[in-house]
Every structure is written in C-alpha cells, then in structure tokens.
C-alpha positions as CSV (number, residue, x, y, z in Angstrom):
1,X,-65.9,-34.1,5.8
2,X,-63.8,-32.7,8.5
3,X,-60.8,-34.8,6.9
4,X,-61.3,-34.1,3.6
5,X,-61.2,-29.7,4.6
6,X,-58.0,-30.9,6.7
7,X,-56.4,-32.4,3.8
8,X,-57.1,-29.9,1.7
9,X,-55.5,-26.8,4.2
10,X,-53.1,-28.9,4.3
11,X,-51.9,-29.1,0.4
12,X,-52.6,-25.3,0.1
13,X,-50.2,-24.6,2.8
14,X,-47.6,-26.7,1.2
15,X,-47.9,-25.5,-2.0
16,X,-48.2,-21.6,-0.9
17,X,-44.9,-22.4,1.1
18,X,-42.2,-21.9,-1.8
19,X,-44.3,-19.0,-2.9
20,X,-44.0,-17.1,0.7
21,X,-40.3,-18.2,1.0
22,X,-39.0,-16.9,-2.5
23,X,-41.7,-14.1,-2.8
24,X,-40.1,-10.6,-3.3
25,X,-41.0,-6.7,-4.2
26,X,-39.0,-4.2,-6.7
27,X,-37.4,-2.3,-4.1
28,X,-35.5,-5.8,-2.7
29,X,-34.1,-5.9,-6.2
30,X,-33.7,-2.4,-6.3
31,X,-31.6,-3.3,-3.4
32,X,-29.1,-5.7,-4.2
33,X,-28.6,-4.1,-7.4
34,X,-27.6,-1.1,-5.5
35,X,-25.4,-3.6,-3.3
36,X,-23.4,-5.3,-6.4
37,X,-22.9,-2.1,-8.4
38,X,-22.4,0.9,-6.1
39,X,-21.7,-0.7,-2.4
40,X,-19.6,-3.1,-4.2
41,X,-18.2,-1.1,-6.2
42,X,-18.4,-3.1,-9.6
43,X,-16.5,-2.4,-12.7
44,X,-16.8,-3.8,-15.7
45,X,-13.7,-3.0,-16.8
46,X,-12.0,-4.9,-14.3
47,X,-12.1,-9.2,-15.3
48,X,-14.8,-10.7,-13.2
49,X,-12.1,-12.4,-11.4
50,X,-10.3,-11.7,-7.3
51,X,-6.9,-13.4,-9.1
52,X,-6.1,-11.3,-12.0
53,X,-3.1,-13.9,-13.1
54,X,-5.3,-16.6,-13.6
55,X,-7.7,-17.1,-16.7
56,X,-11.5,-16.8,-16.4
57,X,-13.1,-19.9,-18.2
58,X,-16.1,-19.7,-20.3
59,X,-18.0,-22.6,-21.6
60,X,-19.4,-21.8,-25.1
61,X,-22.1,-23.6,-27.1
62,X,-23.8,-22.9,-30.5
63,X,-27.5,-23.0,-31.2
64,X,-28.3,-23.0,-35.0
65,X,-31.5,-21.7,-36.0
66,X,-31.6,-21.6,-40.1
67,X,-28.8,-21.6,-43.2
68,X,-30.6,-18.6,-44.6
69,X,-28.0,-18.7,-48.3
70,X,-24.8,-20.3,-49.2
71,X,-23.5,-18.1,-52.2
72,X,-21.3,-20.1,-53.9
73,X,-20.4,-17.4,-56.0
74,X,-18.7,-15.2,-53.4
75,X,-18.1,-17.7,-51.1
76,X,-20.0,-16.7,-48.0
77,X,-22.1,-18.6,-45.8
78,X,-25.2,-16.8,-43.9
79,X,-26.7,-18.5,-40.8
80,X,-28.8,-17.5,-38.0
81,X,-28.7,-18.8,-34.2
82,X,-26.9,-17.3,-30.8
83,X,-24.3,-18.8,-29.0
84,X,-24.6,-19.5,-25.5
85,X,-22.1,-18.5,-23.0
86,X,-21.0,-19.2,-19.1
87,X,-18.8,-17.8,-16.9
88,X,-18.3,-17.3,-12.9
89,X,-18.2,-13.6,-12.3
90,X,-16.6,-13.6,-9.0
91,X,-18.1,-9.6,-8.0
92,X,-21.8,-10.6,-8.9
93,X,-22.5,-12.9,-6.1
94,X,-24.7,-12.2,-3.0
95,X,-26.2,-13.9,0.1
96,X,-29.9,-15.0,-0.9
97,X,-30.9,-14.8,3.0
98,X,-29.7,-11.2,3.2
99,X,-31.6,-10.2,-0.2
100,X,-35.0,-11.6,0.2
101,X,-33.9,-15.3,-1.3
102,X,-33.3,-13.6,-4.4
103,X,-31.7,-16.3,-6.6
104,X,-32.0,-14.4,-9.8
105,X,-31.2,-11.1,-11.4
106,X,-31.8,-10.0,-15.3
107,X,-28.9,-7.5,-16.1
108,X,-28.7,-5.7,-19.3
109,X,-25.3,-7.2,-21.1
110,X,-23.6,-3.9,-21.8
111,X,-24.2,-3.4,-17.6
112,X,-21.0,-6.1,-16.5
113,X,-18.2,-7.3,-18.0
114,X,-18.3,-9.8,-20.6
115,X,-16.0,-11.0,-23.6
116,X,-15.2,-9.3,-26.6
117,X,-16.5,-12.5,-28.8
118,X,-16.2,-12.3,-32.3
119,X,-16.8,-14.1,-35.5
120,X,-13.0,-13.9,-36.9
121,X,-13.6,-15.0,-40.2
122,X,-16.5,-12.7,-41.0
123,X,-17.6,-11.9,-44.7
124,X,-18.2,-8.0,-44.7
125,X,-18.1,-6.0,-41.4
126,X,-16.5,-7.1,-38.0
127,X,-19.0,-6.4,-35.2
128,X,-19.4,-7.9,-31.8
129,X,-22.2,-10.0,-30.8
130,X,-25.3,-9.6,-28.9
131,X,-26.9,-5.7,-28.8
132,X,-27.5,-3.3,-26.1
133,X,-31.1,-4.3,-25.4
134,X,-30.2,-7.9,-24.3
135,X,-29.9,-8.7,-21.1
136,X,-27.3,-11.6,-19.2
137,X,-28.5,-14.1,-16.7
138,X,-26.9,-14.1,-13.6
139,X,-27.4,-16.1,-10.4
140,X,-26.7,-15.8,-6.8
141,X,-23.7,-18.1,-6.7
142,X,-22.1,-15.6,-9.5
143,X,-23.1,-17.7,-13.0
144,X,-23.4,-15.4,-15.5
145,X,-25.5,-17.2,-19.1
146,X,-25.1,-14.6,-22.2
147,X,-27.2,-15.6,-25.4
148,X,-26.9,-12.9,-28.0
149,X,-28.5,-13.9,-31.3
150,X,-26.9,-13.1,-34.5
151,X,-27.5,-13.5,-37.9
152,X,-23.9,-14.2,-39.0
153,X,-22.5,-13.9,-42.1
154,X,-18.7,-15.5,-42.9
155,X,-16.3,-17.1,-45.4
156,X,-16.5,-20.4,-46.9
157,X,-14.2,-21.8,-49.2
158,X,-16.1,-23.5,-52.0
159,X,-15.1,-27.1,-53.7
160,X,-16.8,-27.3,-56.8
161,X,-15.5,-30.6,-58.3
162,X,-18.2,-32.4,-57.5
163,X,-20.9,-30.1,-58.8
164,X,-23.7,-30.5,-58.1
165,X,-23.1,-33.6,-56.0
166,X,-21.0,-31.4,-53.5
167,X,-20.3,-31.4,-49.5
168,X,-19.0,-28.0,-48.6
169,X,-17.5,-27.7,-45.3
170,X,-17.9,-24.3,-43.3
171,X,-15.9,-23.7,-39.9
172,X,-17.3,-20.4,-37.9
173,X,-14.4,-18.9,-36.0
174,X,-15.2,-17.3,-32.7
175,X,-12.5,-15.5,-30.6
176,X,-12.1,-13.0,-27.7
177,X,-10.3,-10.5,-29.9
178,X,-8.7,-8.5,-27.4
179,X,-7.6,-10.8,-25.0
180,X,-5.3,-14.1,-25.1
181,X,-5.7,-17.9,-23.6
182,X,-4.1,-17.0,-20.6
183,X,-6.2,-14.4,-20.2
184,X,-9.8,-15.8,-21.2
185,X,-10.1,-19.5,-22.0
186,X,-12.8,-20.2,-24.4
187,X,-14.2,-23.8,-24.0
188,X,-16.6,-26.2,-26.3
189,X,-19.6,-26.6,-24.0
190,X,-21.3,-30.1,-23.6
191,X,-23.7,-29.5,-26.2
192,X,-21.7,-28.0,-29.2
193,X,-23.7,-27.6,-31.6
194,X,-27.1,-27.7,-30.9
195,X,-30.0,-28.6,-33.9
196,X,-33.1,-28.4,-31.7
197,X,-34.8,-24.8,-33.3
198,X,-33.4,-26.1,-36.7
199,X,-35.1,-25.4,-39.8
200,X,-34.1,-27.3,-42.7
201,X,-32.7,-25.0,-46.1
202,X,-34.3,-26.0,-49.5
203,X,-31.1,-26.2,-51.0
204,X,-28.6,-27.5,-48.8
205,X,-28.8,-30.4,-46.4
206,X,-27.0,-30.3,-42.6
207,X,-24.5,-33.5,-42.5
208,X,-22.9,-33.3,-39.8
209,X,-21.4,-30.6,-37.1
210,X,-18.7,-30.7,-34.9
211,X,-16.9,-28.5,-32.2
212,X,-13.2,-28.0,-31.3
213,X,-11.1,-25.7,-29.5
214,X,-7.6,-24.4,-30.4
215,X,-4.6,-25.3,-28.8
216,X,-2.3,-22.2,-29.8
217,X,-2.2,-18.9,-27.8
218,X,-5.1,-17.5,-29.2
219,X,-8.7,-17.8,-27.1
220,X,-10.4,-19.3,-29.8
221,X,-13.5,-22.0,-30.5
222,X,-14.2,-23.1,-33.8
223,X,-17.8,-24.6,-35.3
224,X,-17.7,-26.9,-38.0
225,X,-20.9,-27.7,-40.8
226,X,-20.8,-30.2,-43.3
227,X,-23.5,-29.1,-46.1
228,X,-24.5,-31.4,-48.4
229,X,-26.0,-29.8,-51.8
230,X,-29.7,-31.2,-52.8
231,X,-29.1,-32.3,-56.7
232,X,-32.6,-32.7,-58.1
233,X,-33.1,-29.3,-59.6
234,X,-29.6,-29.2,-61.6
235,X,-30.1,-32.9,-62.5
236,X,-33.5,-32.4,-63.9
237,X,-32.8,-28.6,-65.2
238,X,-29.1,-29.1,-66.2
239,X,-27.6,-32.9,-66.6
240,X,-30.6,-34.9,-68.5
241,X,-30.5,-32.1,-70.9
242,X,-26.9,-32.5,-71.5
243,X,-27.1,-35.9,-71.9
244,X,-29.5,-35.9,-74.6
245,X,-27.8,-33.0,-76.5
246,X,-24.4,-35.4,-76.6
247,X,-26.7,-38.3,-77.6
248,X,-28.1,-35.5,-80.9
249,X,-24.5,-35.1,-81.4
250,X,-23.9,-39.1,-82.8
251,X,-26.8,-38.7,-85.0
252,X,-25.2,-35.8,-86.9
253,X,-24.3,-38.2,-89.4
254,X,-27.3,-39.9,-89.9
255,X,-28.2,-36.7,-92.1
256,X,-28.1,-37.6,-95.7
257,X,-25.5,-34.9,-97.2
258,X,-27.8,-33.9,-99.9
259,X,-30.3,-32.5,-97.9
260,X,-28.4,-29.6,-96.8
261,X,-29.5,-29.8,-93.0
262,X,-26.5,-31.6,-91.7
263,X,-24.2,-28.3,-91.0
264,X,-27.3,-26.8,-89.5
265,X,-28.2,-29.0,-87.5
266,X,-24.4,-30.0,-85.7
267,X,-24.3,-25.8,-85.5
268,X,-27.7,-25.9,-83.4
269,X,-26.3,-28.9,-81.1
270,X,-23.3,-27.0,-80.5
271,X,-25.0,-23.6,-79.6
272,X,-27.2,-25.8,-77.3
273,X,-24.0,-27.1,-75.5
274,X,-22.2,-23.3,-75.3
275,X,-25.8,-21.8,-73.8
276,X,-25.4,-24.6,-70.6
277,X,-21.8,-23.9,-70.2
278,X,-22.9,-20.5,-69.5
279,X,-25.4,-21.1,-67.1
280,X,-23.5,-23.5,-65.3
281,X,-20.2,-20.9,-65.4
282,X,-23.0,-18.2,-63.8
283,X,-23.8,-20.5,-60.7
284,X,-20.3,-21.4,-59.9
285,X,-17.4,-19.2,-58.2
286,X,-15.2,-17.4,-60.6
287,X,-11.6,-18.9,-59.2
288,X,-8.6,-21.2,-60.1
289,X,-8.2,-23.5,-57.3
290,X,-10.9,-26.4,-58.3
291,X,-12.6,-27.1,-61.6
292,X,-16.2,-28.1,-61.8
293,X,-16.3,-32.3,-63.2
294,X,-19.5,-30.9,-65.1
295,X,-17.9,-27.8,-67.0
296,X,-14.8,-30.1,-68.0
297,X,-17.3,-32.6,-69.8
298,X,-19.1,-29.5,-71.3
299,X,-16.0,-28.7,-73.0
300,X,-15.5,-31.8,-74.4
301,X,-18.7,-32.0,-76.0
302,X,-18.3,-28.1,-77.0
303,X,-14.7,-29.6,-78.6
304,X,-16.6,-32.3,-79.9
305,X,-19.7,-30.3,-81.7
306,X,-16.8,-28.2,-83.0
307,X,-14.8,-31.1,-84.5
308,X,-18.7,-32.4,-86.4
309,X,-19.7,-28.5,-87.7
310,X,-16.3,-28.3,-89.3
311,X,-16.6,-32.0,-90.4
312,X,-20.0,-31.5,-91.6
313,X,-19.2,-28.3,-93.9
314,X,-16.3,-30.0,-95.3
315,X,-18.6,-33.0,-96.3
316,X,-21.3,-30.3,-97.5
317,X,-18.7,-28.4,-99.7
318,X,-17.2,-31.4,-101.3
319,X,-21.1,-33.0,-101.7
320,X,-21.7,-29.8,-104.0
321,X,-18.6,-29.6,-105.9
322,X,-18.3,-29.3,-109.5
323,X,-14.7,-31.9,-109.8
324,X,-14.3,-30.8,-113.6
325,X,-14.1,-27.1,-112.7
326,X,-12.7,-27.1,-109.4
327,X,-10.6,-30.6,-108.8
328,X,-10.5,-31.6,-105.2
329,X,-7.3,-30.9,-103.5
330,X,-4.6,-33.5,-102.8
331,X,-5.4,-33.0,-99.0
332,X,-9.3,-33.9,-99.3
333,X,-7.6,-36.9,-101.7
334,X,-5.9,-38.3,-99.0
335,X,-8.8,-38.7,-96.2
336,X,-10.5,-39.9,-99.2
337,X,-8.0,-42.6,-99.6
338,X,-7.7,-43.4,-95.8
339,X,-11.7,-43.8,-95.9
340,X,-11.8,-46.0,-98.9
341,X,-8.3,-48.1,-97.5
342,X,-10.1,-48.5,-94.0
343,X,-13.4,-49.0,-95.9
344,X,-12.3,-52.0,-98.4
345,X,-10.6,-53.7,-94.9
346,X,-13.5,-53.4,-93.0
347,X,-15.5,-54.8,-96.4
348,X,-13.2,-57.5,-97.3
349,X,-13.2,-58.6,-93.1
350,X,-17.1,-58.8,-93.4
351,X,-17.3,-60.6,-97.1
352,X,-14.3,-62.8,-96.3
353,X,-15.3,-66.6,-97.7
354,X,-15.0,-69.6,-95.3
355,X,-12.9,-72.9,-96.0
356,X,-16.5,-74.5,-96.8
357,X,-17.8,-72.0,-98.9
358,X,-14.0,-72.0,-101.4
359,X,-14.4,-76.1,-101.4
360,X,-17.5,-76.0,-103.0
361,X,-16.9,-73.2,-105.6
362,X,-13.5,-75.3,-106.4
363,X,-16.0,-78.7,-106.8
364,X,-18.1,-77.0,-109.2
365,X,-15.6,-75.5,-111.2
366,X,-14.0,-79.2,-111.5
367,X,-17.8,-80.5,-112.6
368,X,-18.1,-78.0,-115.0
369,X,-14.9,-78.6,-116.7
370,X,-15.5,-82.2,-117.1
C-alpha cells in the first residue's frame, strides 16, 4: 500500500512539474509587453529587421475553405479561406527565463509590423487582408504566424468552348503592394494549398491546385485552381432536349402536304430551338474571345429549321395552287425538273433488270414467235 501512495506522489509531481515551470500571471505578460513595445522601443513602421538592406522572408500558404460562386457571366470567382503567413520579426524576441518562461504572446495584427498583402487581381474593391480584431502569433525566438480570413472575390477568365464540359482555371494573385522583392520576399510555403477544411461546391468540382512564386521584381505568390464544371443538370435540362428537337426536325417531311400541319409544325420546332439558344446565351459571358461548341450547333439547327419552314411553305403553296389560273413559275419548274431527273435515276437504279432476268424475257419472246 505504501508503494502504491509512493507511486502515485510520484506521477503527480511529474506531471505538476511543466505546470509549475511554465505557469504565469497577467502582470508577467503585462511585463514583457511593456519590455518589447515601450523599453524596446518598437515601431511598426520600421521592417522587423536589424539589416535594413537585406529582404525579410515570409513563407506564405493558402487554406481554402469553400468556392462560394463562379459567375461565368462576369467572370469572377468568389472563395473563402485565410492565408497563413511567417516571418522572423527580429525586435519581438525575449529571454523566456527573464519573463516567467513565457514562450507565447497573442498581439493584435494592427499592433506590429506586417506586410501590406493583397489580392492584385481583385474583382471590385482593393482591400488588405485580415481586420483589426485579429490577433498575430508570435513566439519567444521572434516567429511571427498571421492568419487573416477573407472571403475573396477576383477575376477569372472564362473558356466556354467546352460548355458545359468545361475546366476553368483561376490563379489568385497575392502581392506586398508597397514594397519590392528586395525588399520583402514572398515565398510558397510547404503546404501550398491546403484542402483540409474543404467543402465541396454543387456546381463546380476542385481538380487540381498548385502554387508558384514569381521570378520578376515584384514580391509576388500566385495560387492556381483548376475547376471542373459538374454537367448533369445542363445535359438533362439542356442537351437531351436538343437532341430530340433536331431528331423532330427529319420528320418534318413525313407530314403529308395536304393536311396543312407541315409549316406549322417545322415553325414550332424552330421556335423550340430559338427559346434554348436563349437560355444558353443567358448562362454564358457576353464576349468575343471563345465561342460556346453548344451555341455553334444551336445555330445550325436554327439555320436548319429555317431552311425546312421556308421549304415547307413553298411545298404548301404549290400543294394548293390553282396551275390553270396561276401557272407555276419557270423557277419552281426547274427544282421540279431536278427532283423528277434525280427521281427517274434513283428509280431506274432500283428497277434496273439483271442479265438473267433480260435472257428469259428474250426466250419467251423467241417461243412465242414460233
């Protein structure tokens, strides 16, 4: 029994001992933030660095939360996530023995210095990241971890060929607007672009990301997603209902001409085909640069339906012609003629007699005349 209570003391005290050695009271942090930012005079003007010709690197990552839209329409891609960023700050370091083994400090952001990161290629308003209630993370050997979330809005340009069996390819631009490489040298972290609080979109499916860095003047990093488009709504909405409408096109002619439905009819196919060429002009962006494989094959079917309706009142006016009062014209006379010339070839191909067939006739006509 007298083991078992020794034991026990025993693990208590070892696992009270971190606690005592990194235990430590508001006023110690009151402290050493009087230390770093009015013994030490910080400023957060000045770069967090004792060599001001040098360049301060910071490490940058991407975490992406959601695709919240993708509006093809006017080109703009919205997302949500934070980026995650590193730097040594040089003045925010501190002895841990001298500060209670403080290894940890929670600073609000707008408190130091930090970069003037920005998304470059932004859709509507240019506004820096991160807001004045967020705080930095900043340990003892001067690491400084800023993670501003941002929903983020920017430019896309669209490729519509392929609609809507697309793969659009968005690149996000950070950049430290004020200052150059020499100055601050943005880097692609280890990680990139990270997927782990990812929530799939509906609509669009995540392909692939990558991460690079720029190699001109500018401090620069640049985030690249591949979306894929999710077909199944515009194929069962839009494409099988094309398709059958140019299928109702060929049947035009099955139509005797006497009942008087024929014109009607190619007219209803061919309002049909305008009404989807609308809706698929309404969902795609109003430029120059690419033209959707969809709309092109719309049009031939609209150029199409348009070649049958005329056809098809042609064939109704001559159907219902009176020829003693009103003689047809020598232009309907000479489709007339093609038809019947084509007609009596395709006939006389399809009648033609075989070498067995003349033989015989030529034997009975011998047997008859003897």
């Amino acid at each position: 029994m007298n083991v078992y209570r020794l034991w026990t003391s025993l693990l208590l005290f070892f696992m009270s001992f971190p606690m005592l050695t990194y235990c430590y009271s508001g006023a110690d942090v009151s402290a050493l933030l009087t230390h770093l930012f009015t013994t030490e005079g910080y400023n957060k003007k000045v770069r967090p660095l004792k060599d001001q010709t040098t360049a301060i690197e910071i490490r940058v990552d991407y975490f992406l939360n959601s695709v919240i839209d993708f509006d093809e329409q006017e080109e703009s891609l919205k997302i949500s996530g934070f980026l995650s960023c590193a730097w040594v700050d040089e003045y925010l370091k501190w002895d841990n023995a001298s500060f209670s083994n403080i290894y940890e400090l929670f600073i609000p952001q707008d408190d130091i210095w930090k970069p003037d990161i920005s998304l470059r290629n932004t859709f509507k308003s240019f506004t820096g990241l991160g807001a004045s209630y967020l705080n930095v993370y900043v340990t003892s050997n001067g690491v400084v971890e800023w993670n501003p979330y941002q929903v983020l809005e920017s430019t896309c340009s669209v490729d519509i060929t392929f609609f809507p069996f697309d793969t659009q390819i968005c690149e996000l631009k950070f950049t430290a607007w004020s200052y150059t490489q020499s100055h601050v040298d943005l880097d692609v972290g280890s990680k990139g672009v990270q997927l782990e609080e990812y929530v799939e979109n509906s609509e669009w499916e995540l392909v692939q990301t990558s991460a690079r860095e720029t190699n001109t003047d500018e401090a620069a990093v640049f985030f690249t997603l591949k979306l894929k488009r999710r077909p199944n709504f515009y194929v069962l909405n839009i494409i099988v209902p094309v398709i059958f409408l140019s299928l109702l096109d060929i049947f035009v002619f099955v139509l005797p001409v006497s009942s008087g439905e024929r014109a009607s009819y190619a007219i209803t196919v061919f309002l049909s085909m305008a009404v989807f060429l609308t809706i698929i002009a309404a969902a795609l962006p109003q430029n120059s640069e690419t033209t959707s494989l969809l709309s092109v094959y719309l049009m031939l079917m609209i150029s199409l339906s348009t070649f049958i309706v005329i056809l098809s009142i042609a064939e109704l006016r001559l159907a219902t012609r009176d020829v003693n009062i009103q003689p047809i014209g020598k232009c309907f006379m000479f489709f007339i003629k093609c038809s019947n010339v084509i007609t009596c070839k395709v006939c006389r191909k399809s009648v033609a007699p075989t070498r067995g067939q003349l033989s015989s006739k030529v034997k009975k006509r011998n047997s008859s005349d003897g």
